[in-house]
Backbone atoms as SQL, in Angstrom:
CREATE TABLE atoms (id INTEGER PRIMARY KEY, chain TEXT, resi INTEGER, resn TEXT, atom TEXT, x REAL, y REAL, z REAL);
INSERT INTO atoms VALUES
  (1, 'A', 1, 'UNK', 'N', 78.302, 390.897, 264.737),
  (2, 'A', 1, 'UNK', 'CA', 78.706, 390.189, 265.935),
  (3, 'A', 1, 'UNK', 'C', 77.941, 390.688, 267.169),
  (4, 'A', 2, 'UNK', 'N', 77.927, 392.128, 267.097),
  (5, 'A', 2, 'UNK', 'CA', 77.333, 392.859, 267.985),
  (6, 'A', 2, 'UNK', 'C', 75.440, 392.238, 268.335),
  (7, 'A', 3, 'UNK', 'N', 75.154, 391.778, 267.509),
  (8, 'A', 3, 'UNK', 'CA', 73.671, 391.402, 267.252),
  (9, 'A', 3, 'UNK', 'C', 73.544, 390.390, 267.675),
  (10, 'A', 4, 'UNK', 'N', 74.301, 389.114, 267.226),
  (11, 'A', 4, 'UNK', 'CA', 74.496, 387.944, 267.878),
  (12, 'A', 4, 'UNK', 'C', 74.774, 387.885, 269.208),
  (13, 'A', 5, 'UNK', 'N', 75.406, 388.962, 269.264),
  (14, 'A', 5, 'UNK', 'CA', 75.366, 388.239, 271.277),
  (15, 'A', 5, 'UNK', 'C', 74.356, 389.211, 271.805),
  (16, 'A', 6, 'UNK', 'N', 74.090, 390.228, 271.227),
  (17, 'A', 6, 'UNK', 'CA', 73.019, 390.370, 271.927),
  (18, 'A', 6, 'UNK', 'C', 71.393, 389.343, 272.294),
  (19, 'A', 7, 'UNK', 'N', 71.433, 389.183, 270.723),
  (20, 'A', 7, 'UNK', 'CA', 70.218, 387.561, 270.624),
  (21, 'A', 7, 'UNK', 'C', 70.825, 386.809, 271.373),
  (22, 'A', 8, 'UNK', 'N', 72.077, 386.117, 271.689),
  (23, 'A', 8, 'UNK', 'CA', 72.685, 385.527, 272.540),
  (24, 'A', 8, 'UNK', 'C', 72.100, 385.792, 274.047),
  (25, 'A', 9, 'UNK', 'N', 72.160, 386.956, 274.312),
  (26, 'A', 9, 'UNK', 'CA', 72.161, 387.705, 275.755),
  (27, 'A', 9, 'UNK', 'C', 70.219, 387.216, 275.965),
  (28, 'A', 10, 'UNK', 'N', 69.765, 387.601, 274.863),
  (29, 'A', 10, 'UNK', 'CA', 68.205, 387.690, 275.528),
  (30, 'A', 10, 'UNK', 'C', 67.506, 385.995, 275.164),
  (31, 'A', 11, 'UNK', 'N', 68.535, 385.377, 274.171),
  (32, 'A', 11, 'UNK', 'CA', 67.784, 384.027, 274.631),
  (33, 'A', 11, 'UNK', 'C', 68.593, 383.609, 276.004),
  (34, 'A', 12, 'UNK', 'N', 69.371, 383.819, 276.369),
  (35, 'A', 12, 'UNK', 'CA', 69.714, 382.888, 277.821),
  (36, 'A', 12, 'UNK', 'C', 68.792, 383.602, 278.743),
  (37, 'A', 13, 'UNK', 'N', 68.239, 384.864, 279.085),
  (38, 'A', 13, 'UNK', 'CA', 67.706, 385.581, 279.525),
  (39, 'A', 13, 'UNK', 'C', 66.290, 384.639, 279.214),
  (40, 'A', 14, 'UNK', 'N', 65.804, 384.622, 278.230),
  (41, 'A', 14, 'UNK', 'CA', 64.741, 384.046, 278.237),
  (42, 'A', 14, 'UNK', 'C', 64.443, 382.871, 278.622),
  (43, 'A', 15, 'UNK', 'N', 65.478, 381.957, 278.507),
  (44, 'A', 15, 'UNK', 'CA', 65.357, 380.040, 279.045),
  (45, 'A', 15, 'UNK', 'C', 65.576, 380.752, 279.848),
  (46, 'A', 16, 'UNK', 'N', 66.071, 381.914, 281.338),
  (47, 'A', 16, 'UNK', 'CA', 66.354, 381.479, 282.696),
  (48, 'A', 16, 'UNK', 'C', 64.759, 381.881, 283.048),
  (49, 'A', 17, 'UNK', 'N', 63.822, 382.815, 282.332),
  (50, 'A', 17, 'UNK', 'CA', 62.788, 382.827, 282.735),
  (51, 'A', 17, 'UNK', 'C', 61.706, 381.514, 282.930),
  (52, 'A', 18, 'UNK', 'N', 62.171, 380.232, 282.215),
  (53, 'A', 18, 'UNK', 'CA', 61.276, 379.247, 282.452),
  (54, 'A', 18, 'UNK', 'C', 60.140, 379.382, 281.673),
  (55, 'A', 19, 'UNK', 'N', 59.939, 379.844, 280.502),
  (56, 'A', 19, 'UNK', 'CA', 58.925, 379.458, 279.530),
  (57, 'A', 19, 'UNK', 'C', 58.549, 378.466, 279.425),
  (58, 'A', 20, 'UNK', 'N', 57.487, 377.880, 279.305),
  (59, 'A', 20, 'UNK', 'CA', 57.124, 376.544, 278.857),
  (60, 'A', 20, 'UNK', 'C', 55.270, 376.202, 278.906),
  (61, 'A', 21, 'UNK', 'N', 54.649, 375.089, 279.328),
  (62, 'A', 21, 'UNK', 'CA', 53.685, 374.565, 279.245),
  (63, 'A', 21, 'UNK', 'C', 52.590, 374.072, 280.184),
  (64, 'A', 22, 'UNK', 'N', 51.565, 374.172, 280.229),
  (65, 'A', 22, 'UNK', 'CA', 50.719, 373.997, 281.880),
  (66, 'A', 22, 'UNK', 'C', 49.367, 374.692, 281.541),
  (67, 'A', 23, 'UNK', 'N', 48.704, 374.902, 282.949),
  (68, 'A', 23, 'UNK', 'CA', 47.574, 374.887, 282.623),
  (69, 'A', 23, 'UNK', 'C', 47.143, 376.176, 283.221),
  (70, 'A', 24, 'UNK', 'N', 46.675, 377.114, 282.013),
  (71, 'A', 24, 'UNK', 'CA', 45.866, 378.439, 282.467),
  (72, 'A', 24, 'UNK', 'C', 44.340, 378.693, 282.535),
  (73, 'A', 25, 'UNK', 'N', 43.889, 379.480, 283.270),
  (74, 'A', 25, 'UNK', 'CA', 42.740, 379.770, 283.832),
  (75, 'A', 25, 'UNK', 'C', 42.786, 381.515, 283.239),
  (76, 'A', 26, 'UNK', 'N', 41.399, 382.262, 283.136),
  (77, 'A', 26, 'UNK', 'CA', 41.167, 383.169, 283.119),
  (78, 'A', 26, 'UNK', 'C', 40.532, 383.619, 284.449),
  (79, 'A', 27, 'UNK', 'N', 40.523, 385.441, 284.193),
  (80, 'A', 27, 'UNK', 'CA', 40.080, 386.058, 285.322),
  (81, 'A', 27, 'UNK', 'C', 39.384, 387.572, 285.160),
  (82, 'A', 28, 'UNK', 'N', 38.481, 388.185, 285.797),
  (83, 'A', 28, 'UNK', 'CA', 38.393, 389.225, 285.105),
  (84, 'A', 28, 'UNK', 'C', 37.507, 389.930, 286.755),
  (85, 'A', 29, 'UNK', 'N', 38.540, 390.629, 287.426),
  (86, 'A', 29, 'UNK', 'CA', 38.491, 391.372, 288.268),
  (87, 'A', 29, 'UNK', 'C', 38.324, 392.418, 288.484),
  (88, 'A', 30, 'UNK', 'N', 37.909, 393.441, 289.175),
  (89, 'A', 30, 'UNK', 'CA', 37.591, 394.814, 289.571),
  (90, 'A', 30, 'UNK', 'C', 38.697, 395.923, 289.997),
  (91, 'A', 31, 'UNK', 'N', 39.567, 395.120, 291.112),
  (92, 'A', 31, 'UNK', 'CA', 40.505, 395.273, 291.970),
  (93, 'A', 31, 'UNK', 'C', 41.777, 395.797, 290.933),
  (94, 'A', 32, 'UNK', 'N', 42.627, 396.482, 291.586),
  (95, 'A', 32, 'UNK', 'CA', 44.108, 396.558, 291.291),
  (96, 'A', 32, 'UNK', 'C', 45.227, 395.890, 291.368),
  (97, 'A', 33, 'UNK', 'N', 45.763, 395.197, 290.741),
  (98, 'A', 33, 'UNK', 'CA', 46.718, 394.450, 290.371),
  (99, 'A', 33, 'UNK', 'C', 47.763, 394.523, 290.704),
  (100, 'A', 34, 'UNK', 'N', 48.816, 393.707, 290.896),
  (101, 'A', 34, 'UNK', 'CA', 50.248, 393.563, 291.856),
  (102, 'A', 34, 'UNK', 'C', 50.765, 394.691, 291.429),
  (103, 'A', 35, 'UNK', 'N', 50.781, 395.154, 290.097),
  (104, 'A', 35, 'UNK', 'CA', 51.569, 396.322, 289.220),
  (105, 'A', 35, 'UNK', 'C', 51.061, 397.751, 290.371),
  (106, 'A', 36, 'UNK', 'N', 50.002, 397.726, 290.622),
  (107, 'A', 36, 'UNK', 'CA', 49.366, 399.159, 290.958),
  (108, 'A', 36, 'UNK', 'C', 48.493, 399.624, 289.732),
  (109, 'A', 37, 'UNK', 'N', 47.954, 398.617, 288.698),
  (110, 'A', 37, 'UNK', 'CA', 46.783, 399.250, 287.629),
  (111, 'A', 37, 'UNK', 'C', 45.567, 398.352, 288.331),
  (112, 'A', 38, 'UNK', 'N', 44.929, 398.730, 287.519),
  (113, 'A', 38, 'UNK', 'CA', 43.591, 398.128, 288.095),
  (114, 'A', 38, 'UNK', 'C', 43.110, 397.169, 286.824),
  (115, 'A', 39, 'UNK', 'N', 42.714, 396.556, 287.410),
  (116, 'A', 39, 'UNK', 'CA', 42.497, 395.105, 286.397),
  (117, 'A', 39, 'UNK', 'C', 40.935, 395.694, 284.980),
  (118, 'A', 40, 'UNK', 'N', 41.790, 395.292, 284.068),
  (119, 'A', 40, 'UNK', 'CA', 40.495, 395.779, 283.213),
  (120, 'A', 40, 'UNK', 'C', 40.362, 394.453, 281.940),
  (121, 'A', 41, 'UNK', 'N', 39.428, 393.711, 281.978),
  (122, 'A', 41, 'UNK', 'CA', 39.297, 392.539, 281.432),
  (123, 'A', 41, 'UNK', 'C', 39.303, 392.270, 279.867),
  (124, 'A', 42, 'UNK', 'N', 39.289, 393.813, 279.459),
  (125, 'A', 42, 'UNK', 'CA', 39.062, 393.662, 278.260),
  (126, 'A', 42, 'UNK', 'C', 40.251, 394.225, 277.761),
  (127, 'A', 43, 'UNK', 'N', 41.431, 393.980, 278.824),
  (128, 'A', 43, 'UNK', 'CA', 42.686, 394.189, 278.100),
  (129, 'A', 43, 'UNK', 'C', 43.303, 392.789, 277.555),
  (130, 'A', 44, 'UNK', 'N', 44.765, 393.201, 276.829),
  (131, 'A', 44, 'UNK', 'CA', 45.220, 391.668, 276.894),
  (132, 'A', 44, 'UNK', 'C', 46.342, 391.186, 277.940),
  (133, 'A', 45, 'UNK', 'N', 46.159, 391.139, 279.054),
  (134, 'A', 45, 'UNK', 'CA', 46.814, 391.317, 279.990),
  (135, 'A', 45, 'UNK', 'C', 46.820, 389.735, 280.576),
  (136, 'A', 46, 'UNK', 'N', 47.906, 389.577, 281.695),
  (137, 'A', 46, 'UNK', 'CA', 48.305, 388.283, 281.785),
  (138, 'A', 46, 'UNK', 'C', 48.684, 388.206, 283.699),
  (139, 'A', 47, 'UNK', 'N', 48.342, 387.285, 284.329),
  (140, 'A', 47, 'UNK', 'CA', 49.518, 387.025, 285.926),
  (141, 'A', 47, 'UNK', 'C', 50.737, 386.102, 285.961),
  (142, 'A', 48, 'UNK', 'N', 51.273, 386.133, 286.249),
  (143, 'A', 48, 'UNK', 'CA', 52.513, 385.296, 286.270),
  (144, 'A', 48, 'UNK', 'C', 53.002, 385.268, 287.630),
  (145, 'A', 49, 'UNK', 'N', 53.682, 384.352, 288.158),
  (146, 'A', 49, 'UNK', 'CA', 54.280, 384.389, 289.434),
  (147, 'A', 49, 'UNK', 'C', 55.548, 385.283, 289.622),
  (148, 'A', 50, 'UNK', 'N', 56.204, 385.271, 288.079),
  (149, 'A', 50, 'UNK', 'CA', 57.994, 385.603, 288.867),
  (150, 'A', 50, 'UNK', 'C', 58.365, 386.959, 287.717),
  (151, 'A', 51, 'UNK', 'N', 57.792, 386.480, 286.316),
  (152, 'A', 51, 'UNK', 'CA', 58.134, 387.504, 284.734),
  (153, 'A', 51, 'UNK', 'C', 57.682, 388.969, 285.691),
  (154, 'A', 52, 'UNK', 'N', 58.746, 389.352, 284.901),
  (155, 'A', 52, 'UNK', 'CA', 58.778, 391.047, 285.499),
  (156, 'A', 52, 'UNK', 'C', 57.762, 391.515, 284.966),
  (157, 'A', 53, 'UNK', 'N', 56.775, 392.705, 285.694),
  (158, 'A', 53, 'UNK', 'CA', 55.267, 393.614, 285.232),
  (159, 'A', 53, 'UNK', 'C', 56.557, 393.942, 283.858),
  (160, 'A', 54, 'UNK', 'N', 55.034, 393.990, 282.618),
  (161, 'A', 54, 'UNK', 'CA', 55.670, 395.017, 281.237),
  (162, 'A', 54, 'UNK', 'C', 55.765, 393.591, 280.006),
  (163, 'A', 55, 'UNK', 'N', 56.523, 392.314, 280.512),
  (164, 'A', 55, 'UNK', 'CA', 56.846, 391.127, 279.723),
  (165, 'A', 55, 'UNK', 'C', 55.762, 390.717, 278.782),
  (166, 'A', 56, 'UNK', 'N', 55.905, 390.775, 277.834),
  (167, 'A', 56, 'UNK', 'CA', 54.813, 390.438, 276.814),
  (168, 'A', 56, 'UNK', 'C', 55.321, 388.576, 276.716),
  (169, 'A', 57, 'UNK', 'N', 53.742, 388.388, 276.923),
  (170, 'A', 57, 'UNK', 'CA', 54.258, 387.145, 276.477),
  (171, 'A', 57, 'UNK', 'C', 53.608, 386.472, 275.542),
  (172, 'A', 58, 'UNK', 'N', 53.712, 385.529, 274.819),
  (173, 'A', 58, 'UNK', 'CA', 52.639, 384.789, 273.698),
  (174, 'A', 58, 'UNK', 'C', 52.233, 383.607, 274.384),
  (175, 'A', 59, 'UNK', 'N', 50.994, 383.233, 274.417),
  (176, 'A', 59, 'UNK', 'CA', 49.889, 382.580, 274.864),
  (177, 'A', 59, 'UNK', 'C', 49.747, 381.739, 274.066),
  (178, 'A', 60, 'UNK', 'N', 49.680, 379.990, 274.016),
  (179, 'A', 60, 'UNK', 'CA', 49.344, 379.257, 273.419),
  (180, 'A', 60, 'UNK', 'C', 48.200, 378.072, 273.327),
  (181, 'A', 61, 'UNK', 'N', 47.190, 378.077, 273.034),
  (182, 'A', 61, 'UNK', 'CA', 45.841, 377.715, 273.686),
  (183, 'A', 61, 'UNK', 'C', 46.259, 375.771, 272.764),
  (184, 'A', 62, 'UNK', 'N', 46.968, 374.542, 273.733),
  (185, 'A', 62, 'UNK', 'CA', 47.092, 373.615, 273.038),
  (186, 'A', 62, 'UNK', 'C', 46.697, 372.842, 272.107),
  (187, 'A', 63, 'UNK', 'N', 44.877, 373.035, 272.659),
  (188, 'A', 63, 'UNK', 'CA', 44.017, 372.553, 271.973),
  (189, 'A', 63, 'UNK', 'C', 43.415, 372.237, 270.533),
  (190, 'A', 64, 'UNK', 'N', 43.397, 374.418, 270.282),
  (191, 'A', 64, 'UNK', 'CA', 42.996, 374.707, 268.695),
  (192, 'A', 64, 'UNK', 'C', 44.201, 375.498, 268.432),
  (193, 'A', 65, 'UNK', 'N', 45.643, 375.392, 269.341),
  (194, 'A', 65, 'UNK', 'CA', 46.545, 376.117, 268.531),
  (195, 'A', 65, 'UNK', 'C', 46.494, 377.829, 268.413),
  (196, 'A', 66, 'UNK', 'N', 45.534, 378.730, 268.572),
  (197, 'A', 66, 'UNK', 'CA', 45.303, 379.571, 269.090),
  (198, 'A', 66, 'UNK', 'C', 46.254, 380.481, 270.230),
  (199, 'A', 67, 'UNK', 'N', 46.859, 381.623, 269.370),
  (200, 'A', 67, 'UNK', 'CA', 47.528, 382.113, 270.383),
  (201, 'A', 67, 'UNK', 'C', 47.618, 383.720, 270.352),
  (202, 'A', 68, 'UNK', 'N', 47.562, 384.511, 271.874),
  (203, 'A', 68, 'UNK', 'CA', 47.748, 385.887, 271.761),
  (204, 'A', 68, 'UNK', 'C', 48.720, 386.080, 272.629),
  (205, 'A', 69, 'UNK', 'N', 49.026, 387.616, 272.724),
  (206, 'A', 69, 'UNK', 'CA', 50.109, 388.036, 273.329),
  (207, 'A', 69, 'UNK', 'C', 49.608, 389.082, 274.056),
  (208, 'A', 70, 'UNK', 'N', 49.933, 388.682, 275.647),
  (209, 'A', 70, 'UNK', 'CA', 49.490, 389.685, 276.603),
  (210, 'A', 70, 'UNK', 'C', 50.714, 390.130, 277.397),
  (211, 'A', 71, 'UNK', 'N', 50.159, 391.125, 278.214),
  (212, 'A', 71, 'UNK', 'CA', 51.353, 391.969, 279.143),
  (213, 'A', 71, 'UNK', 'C', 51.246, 391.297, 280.417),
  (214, 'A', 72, 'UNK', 'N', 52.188, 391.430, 280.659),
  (215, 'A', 72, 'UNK', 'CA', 52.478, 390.942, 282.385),
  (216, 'A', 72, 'UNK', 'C', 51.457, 391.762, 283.304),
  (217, 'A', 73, 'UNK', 'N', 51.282, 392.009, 284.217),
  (218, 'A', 73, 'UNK', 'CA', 50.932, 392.991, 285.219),
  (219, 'A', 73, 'UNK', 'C', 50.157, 392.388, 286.708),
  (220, 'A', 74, 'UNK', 'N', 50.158, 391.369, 286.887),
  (221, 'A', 74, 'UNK', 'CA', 49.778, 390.819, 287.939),
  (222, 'A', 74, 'UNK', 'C', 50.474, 389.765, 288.152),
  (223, 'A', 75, 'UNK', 'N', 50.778, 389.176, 289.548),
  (224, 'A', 75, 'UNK', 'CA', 51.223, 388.260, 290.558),
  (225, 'A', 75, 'UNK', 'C', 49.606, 386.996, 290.164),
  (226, 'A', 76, 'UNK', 'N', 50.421, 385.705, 289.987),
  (227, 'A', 76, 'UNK', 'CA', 49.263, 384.461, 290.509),
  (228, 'A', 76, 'UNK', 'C', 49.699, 383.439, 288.966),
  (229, 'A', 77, 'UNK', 'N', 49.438, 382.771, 288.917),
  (230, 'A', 77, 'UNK', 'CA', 48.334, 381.999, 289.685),
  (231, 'A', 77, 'UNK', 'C', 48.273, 381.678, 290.952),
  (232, 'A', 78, 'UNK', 'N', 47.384, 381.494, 291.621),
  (233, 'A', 78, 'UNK', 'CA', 47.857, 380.917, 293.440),
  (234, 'A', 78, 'UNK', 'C', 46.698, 379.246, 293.162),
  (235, 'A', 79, 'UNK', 'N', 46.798, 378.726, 292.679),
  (236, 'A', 79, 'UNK', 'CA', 45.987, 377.617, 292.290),
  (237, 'A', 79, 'UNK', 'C', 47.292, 377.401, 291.729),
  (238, 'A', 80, 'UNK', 'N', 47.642, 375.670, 292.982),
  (239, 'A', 80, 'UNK', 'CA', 48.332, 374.457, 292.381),
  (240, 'A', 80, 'UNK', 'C', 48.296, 373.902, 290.983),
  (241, 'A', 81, 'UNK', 'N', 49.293, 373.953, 290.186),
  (242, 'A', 81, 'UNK', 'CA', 49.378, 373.814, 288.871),
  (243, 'A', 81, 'UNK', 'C', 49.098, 374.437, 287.498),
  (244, 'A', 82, 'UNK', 'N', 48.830, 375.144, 287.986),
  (245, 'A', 82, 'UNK', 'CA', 48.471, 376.803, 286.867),
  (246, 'A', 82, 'UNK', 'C', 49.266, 377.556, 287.057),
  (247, 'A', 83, 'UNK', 'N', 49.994, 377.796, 285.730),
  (248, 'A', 83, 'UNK', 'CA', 51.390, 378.882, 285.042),
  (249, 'A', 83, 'UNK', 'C', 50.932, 379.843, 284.871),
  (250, 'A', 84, 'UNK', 'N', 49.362, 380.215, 284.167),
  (251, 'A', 84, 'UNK', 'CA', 49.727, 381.586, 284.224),
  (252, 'A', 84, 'UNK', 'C', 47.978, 382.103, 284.158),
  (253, 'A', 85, 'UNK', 'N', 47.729, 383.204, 284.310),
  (254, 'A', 85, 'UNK', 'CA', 46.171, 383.722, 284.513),
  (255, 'A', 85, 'UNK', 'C', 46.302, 384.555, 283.521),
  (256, 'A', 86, 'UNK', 'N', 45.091, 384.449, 282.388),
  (257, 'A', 86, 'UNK', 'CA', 44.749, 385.496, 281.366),
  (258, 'A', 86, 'UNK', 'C', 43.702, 386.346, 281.518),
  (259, 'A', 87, 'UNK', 'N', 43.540, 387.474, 280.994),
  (260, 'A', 87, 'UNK', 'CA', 42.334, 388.005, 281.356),
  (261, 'A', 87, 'UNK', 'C', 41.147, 387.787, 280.249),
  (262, 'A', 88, 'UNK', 'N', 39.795, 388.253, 280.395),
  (263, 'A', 88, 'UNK', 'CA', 39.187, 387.698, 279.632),
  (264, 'A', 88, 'UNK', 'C', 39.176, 387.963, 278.178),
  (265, 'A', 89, 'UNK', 'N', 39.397, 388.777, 278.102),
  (266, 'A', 89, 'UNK', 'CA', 39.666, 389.174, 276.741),
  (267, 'A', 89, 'UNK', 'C', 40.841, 388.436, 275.985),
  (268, 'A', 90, 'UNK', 'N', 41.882, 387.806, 276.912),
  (269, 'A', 90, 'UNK', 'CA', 42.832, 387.150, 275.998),
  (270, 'A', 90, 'UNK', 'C', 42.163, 385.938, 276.142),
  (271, 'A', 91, 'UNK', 'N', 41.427, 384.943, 277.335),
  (272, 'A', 91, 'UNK', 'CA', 40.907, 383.959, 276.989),
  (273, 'A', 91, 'UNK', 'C', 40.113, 383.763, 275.654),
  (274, 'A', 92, 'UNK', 'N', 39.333, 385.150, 275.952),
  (275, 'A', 92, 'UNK', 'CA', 38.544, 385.072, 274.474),
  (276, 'A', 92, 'UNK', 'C', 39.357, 384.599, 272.897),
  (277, 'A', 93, 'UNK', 'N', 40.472, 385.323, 273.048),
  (278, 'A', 93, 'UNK', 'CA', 41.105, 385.350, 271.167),
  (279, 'A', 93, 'UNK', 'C', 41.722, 383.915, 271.851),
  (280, 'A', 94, 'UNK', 'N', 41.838, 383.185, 272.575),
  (281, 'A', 94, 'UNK', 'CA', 42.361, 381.305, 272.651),
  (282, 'A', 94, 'UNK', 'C', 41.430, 380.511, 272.395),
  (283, 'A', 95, 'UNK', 'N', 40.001, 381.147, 272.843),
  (284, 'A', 95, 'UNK', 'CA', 38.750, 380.125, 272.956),
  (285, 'A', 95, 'UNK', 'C', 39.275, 379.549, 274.619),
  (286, 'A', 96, 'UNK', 'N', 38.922, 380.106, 275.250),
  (287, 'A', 96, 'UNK', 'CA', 39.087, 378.853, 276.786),
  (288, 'A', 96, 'UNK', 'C', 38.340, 379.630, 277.419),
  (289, 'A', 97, 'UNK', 'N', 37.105, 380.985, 277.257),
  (290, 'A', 97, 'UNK', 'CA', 35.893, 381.366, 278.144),
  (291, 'A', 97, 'UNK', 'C', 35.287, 380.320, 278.670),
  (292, 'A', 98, 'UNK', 'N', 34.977, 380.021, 277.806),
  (293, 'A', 98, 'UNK', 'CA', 33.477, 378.701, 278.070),
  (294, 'A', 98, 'UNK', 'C', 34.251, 377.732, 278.942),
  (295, 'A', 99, 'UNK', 'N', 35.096, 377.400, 278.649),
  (296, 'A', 99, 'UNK', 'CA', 35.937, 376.072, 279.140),
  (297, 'A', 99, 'UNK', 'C', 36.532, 376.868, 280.861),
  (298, 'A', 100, 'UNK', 'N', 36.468, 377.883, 280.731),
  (299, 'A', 100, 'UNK', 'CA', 37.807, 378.452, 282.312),
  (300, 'A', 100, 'UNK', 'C', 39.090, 378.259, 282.498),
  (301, 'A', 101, 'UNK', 'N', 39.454, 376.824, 281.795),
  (302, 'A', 101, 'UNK', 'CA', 40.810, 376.573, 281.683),
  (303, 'A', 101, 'UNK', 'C', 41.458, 375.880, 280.256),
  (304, 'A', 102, 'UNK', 'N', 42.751, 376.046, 280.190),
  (305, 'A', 102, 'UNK', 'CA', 43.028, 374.903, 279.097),
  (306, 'A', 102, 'UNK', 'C', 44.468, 375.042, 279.314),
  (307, 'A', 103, 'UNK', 'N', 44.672, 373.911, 278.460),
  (308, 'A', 103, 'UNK', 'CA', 46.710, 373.745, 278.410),
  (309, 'A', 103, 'UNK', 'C', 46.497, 374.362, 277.186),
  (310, 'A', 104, 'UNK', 'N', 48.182, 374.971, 277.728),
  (311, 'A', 104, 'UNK', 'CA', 48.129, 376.363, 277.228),
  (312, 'A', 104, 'UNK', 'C', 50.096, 376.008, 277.026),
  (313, 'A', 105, 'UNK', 'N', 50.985, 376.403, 276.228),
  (314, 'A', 105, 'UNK', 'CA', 52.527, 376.949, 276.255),
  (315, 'A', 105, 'UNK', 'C', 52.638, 378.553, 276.508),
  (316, 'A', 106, 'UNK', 'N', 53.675, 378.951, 276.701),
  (317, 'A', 106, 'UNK', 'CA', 53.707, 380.368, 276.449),
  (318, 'A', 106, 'UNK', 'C', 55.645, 380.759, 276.400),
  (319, 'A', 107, 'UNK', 'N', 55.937, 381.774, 275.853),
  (320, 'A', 107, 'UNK', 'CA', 56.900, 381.881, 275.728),
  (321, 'A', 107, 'UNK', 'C', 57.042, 383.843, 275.438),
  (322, 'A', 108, 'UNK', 'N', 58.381, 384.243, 275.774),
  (323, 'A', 108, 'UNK', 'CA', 58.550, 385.268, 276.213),
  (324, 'A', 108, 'UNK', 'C', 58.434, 386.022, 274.564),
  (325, 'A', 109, 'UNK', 'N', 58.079, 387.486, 274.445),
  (326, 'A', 109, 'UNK', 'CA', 58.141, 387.606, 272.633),
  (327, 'A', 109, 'UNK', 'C', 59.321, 389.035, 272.934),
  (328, 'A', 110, 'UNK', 'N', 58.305, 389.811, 274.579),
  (329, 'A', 110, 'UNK', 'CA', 59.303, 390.877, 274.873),
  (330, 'A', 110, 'UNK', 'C', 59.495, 391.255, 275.682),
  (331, 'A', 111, 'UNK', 'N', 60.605, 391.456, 276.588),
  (332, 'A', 111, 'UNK', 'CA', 61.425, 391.393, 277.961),
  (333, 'A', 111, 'UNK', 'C', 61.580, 392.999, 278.160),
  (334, 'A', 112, 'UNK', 'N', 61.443, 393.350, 277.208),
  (335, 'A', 112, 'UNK', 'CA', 62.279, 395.140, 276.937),
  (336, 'A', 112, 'UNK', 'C', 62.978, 395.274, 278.419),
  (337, 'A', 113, 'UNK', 'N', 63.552, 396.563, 279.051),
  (338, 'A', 113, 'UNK', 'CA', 64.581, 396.162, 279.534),
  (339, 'A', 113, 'UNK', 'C', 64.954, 395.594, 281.110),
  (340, 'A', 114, 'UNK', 'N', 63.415, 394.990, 280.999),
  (341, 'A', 114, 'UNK', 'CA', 63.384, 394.509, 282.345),
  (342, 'A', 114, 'UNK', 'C', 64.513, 393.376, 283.072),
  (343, 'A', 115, 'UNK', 'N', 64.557, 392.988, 283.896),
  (344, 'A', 115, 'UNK', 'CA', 65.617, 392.004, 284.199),
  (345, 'A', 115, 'UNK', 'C', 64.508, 390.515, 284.255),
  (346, 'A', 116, 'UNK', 'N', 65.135, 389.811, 284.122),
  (347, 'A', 116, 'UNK', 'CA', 64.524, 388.501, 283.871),
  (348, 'A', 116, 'UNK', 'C', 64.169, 387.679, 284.988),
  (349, 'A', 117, 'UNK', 'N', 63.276, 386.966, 285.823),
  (350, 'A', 117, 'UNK', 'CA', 63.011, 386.228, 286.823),
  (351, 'A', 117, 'UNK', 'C', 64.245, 386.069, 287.516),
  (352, 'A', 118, 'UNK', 'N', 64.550, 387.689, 288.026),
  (353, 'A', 118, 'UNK', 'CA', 65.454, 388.008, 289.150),
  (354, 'A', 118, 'UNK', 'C', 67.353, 387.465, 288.355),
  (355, 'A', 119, 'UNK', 'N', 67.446, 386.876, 287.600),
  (356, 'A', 119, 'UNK', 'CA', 68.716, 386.101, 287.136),
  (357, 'A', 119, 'UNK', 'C', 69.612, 387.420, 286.508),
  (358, 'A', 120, 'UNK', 'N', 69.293, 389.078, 286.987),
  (359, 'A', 120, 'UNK', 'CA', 70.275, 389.923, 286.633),
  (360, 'A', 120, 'UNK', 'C', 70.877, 390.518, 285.402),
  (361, 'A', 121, 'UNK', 'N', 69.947, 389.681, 284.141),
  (362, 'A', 121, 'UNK', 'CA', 70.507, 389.855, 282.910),
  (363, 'A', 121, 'UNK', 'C', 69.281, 390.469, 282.451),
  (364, 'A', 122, 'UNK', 'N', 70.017, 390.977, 281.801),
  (365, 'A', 122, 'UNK', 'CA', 68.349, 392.074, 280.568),
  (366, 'A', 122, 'UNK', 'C', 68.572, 392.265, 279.582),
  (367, 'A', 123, 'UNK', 'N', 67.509, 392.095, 278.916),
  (368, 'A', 123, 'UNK', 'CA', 66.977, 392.034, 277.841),
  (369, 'A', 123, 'UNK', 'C', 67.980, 393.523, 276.972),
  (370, 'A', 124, 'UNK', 'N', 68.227, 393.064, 275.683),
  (371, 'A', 124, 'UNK', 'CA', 68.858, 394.450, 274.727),
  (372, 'A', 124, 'UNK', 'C', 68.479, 394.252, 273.462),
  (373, 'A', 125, 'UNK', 'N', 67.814, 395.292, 273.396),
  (374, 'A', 125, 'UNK', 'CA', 67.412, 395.838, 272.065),
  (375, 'A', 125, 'UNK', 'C', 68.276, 395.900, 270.813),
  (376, 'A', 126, 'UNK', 'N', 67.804, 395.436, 269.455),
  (377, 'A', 126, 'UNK', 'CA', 68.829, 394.826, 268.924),
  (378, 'A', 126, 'UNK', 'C', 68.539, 394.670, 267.827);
C-alpha cells in the first residue's frame, strides 16, 4: 500500500510538472549555468524553465524516435515556443545537431527529492 501511494505521490507530482511535447533546440556554451556549474557540452545535460536543477528527464527526438536522458541544470529556453534546451552531446544521441532543432516529448524519469515546479510535493523513493 505503502508503494502505491507513494507512485501515487510522484505521478501527481509529475503531471503538476507539465511534461509533454514542443520544440527543442541545442546549445553548447562556455559560461555557467543558472545551477552555478559551468556549461560543459559534452555532458547530458538539459534547460528548462521551471523543473527543479538535478531532474532527469527523458528526451524524445519525434522524428526517428530517439531518446536520452539528461539532467536539469539550466534556466531557458528564452525563444518563443521551445520547451526545453539540450546540450550538444544529448542533441547528438537524438540526431537534431545538423538540424538545431526538432519536436521533441519529454517526460520526468527522476525528481529525487526535489519539489516539483514549485507545487510543494516531492518526489519519494520507493
Amino acid at each position: 500500500m505503502a508503494a502505491t501511494a507513494s507512485f501515487a505521490l510522484l505521478g501527481s507530482a509529475q503531471a503538476n510538472a507539465a511534461p509533454g511535447c514542443g520544440h527543442a533546440s541545442w546549445y553548447a556554451l562556455t559560461s555557467k549555468t543558472a545551477s552555478g556549474e559551468r556549461m560543459n557540452a559534452s555532458l547530458l545535460t538539459a534547460a528548462h524553465r521551471s523543473l527543479p536543477f538535478g531532474t532527469k528527464v527523458k528526451v524524445t527526438n519525434k522524428r526517428n524516435g530517439k531518446s536520452v536522458v539528461v539532467r536539469i541544470n539550466d534556466r531557458g529556453p528564452f525563444i518563443r515556443g521551445r520547451v526545453i534546451d539540450v546540450s550538444k552531446a544529448a542533441a547528438k544521441n537524438i540526431g537534431m545537431v545538423s538540424s538545431g532543432t526538432a519536436q521533441v516529448c519529454y517526460q520526468i524519469v527522476d525528481a529525487g527529492n526535489q519539489k516539483i515546479a514549485g507545487k510543494g510535493l516531492k518526489a519519494i523513493d520507493g
